[in-house]
N, CA, C and O atoms as a GROMACS GRO file, in nm:
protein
  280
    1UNK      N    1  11.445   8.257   9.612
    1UNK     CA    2  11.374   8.339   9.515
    1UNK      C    3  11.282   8.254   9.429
    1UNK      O    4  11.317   8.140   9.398
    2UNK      N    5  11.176   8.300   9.393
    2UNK     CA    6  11.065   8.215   9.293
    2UNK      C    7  10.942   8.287   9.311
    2UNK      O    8  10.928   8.389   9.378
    3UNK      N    9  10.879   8.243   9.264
    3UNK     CA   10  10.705   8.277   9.287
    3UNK      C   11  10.626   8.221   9.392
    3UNK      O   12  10.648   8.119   9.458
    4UNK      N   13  10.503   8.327   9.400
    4UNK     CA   14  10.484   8.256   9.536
    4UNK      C   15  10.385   8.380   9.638
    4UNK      O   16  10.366   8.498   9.611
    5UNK      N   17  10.342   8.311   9.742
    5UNK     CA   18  10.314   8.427   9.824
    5UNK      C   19  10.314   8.428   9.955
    5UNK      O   20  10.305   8.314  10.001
    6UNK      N   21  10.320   8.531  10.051
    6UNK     CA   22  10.348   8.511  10.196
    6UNK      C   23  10.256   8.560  10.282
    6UNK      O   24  10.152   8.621  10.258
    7UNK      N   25  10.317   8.518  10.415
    7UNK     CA   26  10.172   8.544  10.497
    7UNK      C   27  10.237   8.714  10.607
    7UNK      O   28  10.178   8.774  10.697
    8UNK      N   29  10.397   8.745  10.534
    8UNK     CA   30  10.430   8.862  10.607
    8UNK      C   31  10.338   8.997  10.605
    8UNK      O   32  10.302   9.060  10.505
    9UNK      N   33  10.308   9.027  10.756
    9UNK     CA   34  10.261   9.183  10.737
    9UNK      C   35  10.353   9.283  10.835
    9UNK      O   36  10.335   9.312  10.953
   10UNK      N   37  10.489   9.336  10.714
   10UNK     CA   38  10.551   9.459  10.832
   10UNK      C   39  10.481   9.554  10.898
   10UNK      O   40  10.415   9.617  10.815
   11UNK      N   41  10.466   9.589  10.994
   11UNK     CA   42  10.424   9.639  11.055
   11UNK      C   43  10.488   9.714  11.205
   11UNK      O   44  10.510   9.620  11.281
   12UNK      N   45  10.511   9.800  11.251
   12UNK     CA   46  10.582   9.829  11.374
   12UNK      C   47  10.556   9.720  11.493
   12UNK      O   48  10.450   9.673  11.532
   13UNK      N   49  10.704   9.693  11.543
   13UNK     CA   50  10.738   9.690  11.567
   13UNK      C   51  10.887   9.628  11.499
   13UNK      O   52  10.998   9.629  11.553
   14UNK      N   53  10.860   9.587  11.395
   14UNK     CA   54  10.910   9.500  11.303
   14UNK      C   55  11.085   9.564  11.294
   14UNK      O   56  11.108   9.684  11.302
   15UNK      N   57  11.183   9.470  11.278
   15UNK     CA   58  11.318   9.546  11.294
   15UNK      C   59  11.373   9.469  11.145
   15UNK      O   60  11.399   9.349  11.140
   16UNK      N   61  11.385   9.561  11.031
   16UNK     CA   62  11.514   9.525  10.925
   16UNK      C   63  11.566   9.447  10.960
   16UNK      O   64  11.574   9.399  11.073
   17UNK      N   65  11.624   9.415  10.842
   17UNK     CA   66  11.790   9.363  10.878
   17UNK      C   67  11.880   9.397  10.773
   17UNK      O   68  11.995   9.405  10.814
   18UNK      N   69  11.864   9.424  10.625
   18UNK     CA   70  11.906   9.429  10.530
   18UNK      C   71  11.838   9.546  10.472
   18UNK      O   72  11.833   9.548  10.349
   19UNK      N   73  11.783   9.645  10.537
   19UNK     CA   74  11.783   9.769  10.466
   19UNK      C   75  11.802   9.902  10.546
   19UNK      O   76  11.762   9.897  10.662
   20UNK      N   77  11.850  10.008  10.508
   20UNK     CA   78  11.895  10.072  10.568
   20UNK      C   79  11.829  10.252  10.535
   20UNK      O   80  11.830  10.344  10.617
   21UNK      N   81  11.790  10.255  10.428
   21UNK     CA   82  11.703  10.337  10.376
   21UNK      C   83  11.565  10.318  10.267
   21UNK      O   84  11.560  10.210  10.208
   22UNK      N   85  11.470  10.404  10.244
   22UNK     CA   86  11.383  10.395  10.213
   22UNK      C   87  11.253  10.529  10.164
   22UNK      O   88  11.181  10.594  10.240
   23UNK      N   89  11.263  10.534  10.002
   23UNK     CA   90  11.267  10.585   9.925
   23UNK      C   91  11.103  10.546   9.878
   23UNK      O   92  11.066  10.459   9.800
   24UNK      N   93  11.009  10.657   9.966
   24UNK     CA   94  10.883  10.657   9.928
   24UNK      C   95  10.742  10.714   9.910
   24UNK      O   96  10.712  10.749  10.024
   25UNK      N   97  10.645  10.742   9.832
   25UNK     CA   98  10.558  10.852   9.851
   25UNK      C   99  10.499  10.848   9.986
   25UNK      O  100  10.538  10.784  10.083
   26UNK      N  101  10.425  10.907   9.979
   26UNK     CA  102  10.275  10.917  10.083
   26UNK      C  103  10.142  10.825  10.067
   26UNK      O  104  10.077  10.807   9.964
   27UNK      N  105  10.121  10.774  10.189
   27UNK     CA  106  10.021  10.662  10.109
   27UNK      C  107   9.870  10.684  10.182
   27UNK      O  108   9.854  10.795  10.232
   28UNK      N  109   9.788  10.614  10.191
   28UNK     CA  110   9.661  10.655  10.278
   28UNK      C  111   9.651  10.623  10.385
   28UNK      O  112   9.703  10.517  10.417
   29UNK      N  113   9.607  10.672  10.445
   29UNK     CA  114   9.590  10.632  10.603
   29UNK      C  115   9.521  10.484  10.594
   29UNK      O  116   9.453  10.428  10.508
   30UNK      N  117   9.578  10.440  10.744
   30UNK     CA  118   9.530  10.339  10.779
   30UNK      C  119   9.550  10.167  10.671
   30UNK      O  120   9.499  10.055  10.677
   31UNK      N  121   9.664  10.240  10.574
   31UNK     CA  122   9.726  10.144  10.472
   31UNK      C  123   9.798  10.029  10.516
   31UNK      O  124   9.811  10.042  10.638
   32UNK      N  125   9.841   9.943  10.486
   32UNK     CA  126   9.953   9.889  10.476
   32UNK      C  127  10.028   9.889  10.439
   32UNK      O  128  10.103   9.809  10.495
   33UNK      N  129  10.085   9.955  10.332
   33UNK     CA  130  10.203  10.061  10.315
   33UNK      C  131  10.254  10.165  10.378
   33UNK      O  132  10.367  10.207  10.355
   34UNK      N  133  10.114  10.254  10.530
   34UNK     CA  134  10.164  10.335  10.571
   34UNK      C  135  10.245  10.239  10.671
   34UNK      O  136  10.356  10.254  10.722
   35UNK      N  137  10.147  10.130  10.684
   35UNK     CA  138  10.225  10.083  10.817
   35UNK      C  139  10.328   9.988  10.794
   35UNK      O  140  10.343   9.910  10.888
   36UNK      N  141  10.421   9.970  10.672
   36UNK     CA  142  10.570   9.908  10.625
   36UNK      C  143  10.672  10.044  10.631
   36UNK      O  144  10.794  10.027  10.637
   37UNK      N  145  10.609  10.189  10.627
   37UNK     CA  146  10.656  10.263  10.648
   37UNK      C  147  10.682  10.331  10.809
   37UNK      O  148  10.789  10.363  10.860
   38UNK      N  149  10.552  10.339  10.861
   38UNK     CA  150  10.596  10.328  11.010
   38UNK      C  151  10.681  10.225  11.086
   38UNK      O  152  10.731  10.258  11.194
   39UNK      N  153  10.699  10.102  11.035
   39UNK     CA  154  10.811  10.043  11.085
   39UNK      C  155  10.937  10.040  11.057
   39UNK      O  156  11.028   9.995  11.127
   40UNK      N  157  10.942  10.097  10.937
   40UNK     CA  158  11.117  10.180  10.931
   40UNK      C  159  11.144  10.255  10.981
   40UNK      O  160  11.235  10.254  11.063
   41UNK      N  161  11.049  10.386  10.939
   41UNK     CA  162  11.063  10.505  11.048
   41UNK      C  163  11.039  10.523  11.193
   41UNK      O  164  11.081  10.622  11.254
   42UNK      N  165  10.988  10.449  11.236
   42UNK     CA  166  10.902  10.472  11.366
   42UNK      C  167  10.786  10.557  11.360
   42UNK      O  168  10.777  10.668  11.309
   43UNK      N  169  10.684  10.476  11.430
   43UNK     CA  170  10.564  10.550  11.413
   43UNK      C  171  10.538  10.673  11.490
   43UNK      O  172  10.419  10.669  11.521
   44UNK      N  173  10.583  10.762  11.527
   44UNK     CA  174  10.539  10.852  11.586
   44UNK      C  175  10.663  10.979  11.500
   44UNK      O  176  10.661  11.102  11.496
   45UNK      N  177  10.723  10.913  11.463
   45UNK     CA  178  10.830  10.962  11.365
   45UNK      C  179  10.803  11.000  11.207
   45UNK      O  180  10.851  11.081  11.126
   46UNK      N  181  10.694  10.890  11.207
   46UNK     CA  182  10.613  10.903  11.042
   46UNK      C  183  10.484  10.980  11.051
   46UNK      O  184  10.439  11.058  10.967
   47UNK      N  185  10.423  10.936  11.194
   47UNK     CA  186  10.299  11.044  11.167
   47UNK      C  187  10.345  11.209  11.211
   47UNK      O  188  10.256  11.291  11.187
   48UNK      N  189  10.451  11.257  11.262
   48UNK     CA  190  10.483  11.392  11.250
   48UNK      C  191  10.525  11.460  11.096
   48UNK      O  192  10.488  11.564  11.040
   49UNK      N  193  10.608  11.364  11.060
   49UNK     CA  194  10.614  11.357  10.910
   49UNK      C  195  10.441  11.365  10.816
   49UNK      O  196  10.431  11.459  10.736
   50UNK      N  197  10.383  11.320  10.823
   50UNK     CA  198  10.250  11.326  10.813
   50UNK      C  199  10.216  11.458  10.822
   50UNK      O  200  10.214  11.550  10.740
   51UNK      N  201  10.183  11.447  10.963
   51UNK     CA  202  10.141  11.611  11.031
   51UNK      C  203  10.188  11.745  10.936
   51UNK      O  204  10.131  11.844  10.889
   52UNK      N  205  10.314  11.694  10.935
   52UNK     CA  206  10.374  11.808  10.838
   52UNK      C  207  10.315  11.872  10.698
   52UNK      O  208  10.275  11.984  10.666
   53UNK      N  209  10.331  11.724  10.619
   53UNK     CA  210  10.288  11.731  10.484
   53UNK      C  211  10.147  11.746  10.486
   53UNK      O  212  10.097  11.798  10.387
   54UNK      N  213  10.046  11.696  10.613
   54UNK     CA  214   9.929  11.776  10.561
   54UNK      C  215   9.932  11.941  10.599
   54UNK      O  216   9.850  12.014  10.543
   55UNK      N  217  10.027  11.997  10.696
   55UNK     CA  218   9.989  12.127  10.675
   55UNK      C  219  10.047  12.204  10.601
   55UNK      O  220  10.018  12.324  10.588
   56UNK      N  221  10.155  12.130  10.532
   56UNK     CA  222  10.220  12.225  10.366
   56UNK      C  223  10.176  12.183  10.233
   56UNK      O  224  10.217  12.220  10.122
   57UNK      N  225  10.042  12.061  10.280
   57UNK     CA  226   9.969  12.087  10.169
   57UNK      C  227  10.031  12.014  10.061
   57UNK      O  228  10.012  12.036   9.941
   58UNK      N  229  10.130  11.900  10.127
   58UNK     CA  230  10.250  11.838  10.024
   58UNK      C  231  10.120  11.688   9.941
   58UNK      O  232  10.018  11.636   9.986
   59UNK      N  233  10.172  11.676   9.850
   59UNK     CA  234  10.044  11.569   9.791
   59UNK      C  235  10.095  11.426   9.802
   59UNK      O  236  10.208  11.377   9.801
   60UNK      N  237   9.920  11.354   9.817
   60UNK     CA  238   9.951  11.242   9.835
   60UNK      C  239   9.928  11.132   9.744
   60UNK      O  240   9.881  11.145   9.631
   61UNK      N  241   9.971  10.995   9.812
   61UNK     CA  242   9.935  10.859   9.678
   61UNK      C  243  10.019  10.824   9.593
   61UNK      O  244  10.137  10.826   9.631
   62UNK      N  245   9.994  10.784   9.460
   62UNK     CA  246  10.075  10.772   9.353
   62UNK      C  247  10.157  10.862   9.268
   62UNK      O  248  10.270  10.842   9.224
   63UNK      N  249  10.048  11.009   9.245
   63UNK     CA  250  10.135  11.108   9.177
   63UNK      C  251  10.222  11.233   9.265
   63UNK      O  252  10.285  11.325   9.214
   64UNK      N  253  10.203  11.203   9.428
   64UNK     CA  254  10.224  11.298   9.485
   64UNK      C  255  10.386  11.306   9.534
   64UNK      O  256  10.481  11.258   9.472
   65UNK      N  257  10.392  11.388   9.677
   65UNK     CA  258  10.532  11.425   9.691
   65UNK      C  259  10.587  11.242   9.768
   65UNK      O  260  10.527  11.141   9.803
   66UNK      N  261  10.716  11.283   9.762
   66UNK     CA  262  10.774  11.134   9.812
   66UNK      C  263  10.847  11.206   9.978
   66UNK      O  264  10.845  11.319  10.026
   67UNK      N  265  10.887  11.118  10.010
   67UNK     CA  266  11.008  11.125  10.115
   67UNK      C  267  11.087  11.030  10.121
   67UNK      O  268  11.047  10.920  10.081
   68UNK      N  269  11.235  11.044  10.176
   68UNK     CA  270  11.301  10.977  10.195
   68UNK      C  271  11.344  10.964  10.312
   68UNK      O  272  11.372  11.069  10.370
   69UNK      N  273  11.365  10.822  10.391
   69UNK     CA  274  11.398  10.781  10.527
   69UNK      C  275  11.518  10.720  10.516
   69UNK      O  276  11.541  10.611  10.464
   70UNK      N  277  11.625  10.824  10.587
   70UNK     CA  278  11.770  10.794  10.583
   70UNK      C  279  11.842  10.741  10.759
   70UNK      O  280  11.961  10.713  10.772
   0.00000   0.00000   0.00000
């Protein structure tokens, strides 16, 4: 632990090891947050999830709806 910075980018295919869920909004396409999220969930698993929330219109970004990946 310290300060500092790294050269990690999660991304799918990427496998945990120490987390098991994951507690998070909606972010923008083509992010790197979407894609730390497609590698928990699986990507074809997150963009149906996607799919979804754009057709119920669920909101996105900072103030919008969240999901949780259990």
């Amino acid at each position: 632990p310290g300060a500092g910075e790294t050269q990690l980018f999660i991304h799918p295919p990427y496998s945990f090891r120490a987390v098991d869920r994951l507690l998070t909004n909606f972010h923008l396409p083509r992010s790197t947050l979407l894609m730390l999220v497609c590698a928990f969930g699986g990507y074809e698993r997150v963009m149906r999830a996607y799919g979804e929330a754009i057709e119920q219109r669920y909101r996105f970004y900072s103030y919008g709806d969240a999901m949780a990946i259990v």
